[in-house]
C-alpha positions in Angstrom: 0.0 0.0 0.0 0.9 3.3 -0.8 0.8 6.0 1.7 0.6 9.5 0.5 0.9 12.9 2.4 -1.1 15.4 0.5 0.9 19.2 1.1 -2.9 20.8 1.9 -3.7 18.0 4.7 -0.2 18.7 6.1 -0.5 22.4 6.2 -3.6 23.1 8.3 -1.9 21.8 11.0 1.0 20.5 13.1 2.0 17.3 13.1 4.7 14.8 14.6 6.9 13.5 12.2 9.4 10.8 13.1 11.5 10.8 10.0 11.7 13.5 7.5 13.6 11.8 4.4 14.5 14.6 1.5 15.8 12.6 -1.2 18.0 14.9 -3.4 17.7 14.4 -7.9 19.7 16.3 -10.3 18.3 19.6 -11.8 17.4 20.7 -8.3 14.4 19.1 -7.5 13.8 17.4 -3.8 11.5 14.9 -3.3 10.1 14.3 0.7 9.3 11.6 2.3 8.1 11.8 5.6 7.0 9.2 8.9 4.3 9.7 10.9 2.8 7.4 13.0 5.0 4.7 12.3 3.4 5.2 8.4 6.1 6.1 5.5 4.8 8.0 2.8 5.7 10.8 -0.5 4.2 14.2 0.4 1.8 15.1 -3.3 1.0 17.8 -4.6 -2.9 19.3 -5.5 -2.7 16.6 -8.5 -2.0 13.6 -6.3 1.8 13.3 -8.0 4.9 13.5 -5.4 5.5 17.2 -4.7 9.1 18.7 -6.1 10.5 20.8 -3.7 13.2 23.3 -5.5 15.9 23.9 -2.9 16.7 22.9 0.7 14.9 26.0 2.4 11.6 25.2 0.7 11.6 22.0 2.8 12.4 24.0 5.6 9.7 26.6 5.4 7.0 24.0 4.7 7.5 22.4 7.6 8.4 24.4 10.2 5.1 24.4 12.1 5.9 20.6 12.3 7.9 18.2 15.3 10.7 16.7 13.1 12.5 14.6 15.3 14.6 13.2 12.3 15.5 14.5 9.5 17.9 13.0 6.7 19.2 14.0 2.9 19.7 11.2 0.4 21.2 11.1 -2.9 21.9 8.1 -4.9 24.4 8.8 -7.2 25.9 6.7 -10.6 29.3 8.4 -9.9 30.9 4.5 -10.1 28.5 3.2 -12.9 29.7 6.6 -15.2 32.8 6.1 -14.7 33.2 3.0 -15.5 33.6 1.5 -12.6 31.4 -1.8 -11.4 28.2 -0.6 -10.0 27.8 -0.9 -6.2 24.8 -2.7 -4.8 24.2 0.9 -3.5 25.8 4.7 -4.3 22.9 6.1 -1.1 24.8 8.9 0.2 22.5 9.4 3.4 23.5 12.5 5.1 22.0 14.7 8.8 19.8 17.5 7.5 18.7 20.1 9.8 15.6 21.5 10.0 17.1 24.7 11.6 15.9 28.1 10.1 18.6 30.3 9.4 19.1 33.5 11.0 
């Protein structure tokens, strides 16, 4: 089953969320996946598709109303594979990410 977060159900009000994953594409474009209540799921958009999130602080801003107690970057990258070196059974770079405004 596929959990999904709609953006507009998230927004209204605050919620607890135990893992905050923002996984990290080319082109600038962030994709969130987020835990709550032990239930994984993509945040979506009005149109049902995952929402793309166009820098770091956007994350941020949407959800700092919200109780991240974890929050993570990923990127999974074909560095070896372009290079021509033997793929790895995974390139997932997962990193801290802080939910921390700046000043």
């Amino acid at each position: 089953m596929n959990i999904k977060y709609p953006m507009t159900t998230l927004t209204k009000k605050s919620h607890l969320i135990e893992r905050l994953e923002v996984q990290s594409f080319e082109m600038n474009v962030y994709l969130v996946k987020v835990t709550i209540a032990g239930e994984a799921g993509f945040v979506t958009d009005k149109n049902d598709s995952p929402m793309r999130f166009h820098n770091s602080q956007m994350v941020r801003d949407m959800f700092d109303h919200c109780d991240v107690q974890s929050a993570v970057m990923t990127h999974d990258s074909p560095y070896d594979e372009m290079i021509g070196n033997p793929m790895k059974k995974s390139d997932l770079t997962e990193m801290p990410f802080s939910m921390n405004q700046p000043y």
